[in-house]
N, C-alpha and C positions, 0 to 999 in steps of 0.2 A: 609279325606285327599283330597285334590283337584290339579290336573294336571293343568297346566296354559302354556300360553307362557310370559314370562318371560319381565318384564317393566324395564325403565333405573330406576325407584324408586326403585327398587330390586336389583340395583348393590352395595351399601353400607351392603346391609345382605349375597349376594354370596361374596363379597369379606371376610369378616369374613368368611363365611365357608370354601372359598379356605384357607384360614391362619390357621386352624384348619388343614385341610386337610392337607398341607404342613408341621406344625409342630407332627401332626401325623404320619405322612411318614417320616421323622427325626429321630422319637423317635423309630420307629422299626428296624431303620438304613439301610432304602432306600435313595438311592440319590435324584430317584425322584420328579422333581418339585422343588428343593435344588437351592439355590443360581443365585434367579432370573429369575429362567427357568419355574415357575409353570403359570398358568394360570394368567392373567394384567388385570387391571380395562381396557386398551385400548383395548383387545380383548372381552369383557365380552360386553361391549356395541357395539361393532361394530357386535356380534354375535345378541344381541337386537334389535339393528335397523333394520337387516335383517331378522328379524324375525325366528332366528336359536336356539333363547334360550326358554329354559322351565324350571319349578319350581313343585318343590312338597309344597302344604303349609299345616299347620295345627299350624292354627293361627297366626303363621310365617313361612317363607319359609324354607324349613327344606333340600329340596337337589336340584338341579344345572346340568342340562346338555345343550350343543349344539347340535345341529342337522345339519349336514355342507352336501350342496348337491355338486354334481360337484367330480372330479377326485384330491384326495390326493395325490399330486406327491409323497409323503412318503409312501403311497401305492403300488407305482407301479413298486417298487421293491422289492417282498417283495422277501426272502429268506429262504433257509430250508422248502419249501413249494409252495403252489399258492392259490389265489382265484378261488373258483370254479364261470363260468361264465363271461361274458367282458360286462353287459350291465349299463347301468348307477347306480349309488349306491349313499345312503348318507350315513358319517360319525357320529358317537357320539363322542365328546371329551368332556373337562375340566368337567367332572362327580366328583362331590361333594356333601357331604353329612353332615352333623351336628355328629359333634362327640358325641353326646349328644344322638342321635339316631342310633348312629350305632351297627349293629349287629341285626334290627328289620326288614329288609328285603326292605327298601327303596330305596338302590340302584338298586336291581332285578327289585321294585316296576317301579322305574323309566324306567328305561330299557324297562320294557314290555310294557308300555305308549310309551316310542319315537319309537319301532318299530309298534303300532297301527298306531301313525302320519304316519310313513314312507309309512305305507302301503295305508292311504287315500290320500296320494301325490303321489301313484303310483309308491313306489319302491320296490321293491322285494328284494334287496339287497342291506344288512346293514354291515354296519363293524365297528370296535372296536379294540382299543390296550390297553393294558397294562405295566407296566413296571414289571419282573419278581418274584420282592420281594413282589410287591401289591398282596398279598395272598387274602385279600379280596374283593377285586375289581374283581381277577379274578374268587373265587366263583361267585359273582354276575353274571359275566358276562356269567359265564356258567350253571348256575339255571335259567338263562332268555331265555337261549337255545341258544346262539351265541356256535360256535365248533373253535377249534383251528385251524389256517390253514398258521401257519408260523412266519418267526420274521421280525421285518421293522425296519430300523435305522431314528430316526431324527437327524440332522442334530446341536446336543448341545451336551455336556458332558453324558455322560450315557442314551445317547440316544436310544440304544437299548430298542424293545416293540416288547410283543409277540402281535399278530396280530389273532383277530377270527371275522365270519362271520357268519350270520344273512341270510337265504336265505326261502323267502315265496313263499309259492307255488304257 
């Protein structure tokens, strides 16, 4: 399995995955990512060009995340909670995974790779949301060792996301 950062040739196979992904989340009857709101070929490569995407491959790219530096204004309110610490952080978003391979610990897998990155970019703190129904996204999220630490609203329909953080010593 090999960790990569993620090329515009790779945005015709993560968008499949996201389409998996979002018909996934349908069929469990999450809203999440429903009706236009999931992750867009327009932010998939504007994530690539900045060098914010990464790939799991094996033989094909098999899972999908961002790595977004800088202050998440959906962040910085979060509620029912707080982040521990105010020093600079990077996000994970549009985390996708091959339905094909799900349940094989890929998404963890992934996870524990971008917060490596995070850590030779010199962050200490990482964070993460999910939406409530993604049962396993939020295993993942918490086998990778991110803790719960409140809920953030975006700004679309069933925008509510529980919100966990990532803090290296």
């Amino acid at each position: 399995m090999i960790f990569r950062t993620a090329d515009i040739q790779d945005i015709p196979r993560i968008m499949t995955l996201t389409a998996q992904g979002i018909a996934a989340l349908k069929k469990q009857g999450s809203p999440q990512w429903q009706d236009g709101y999931g992750p867009s070929w327009q932010q998939v490569e504007q994530n690539i060009k900045e060098g914010a995407g990464y790939v799991l491959e094996d033989e094909k790219v098999v899972a999908y995340a961002a790595l977004i530096k800088g202050t998440d204004p959906v962040y910085t309110a979060i509620k029912e909670g707080g982040w521990l610490g105010e020093g600079p952080y990077v996000s994970i978003h549009r985390v996708v995974v091959d339905n094909q391979k799900t349940g094989k610990g890929l998404a963890q897998k992934l996870l524990r790779q971008l917060i490596d990155v995070s850590q030779q970019l010199g962050y200490r703190d990482i964070r993460i949301d999910t939406y409530h129904l993604n049962i396993g996204m939020q295993k993942a999220i918490i086998n990778a060792g991110f803790v719960y630490r409140g809920k953030v609203q975006f700004p679309i329909p069933y925008g509510g996301r529980w919100a966990y953080q990532y803090l290296l010593e």
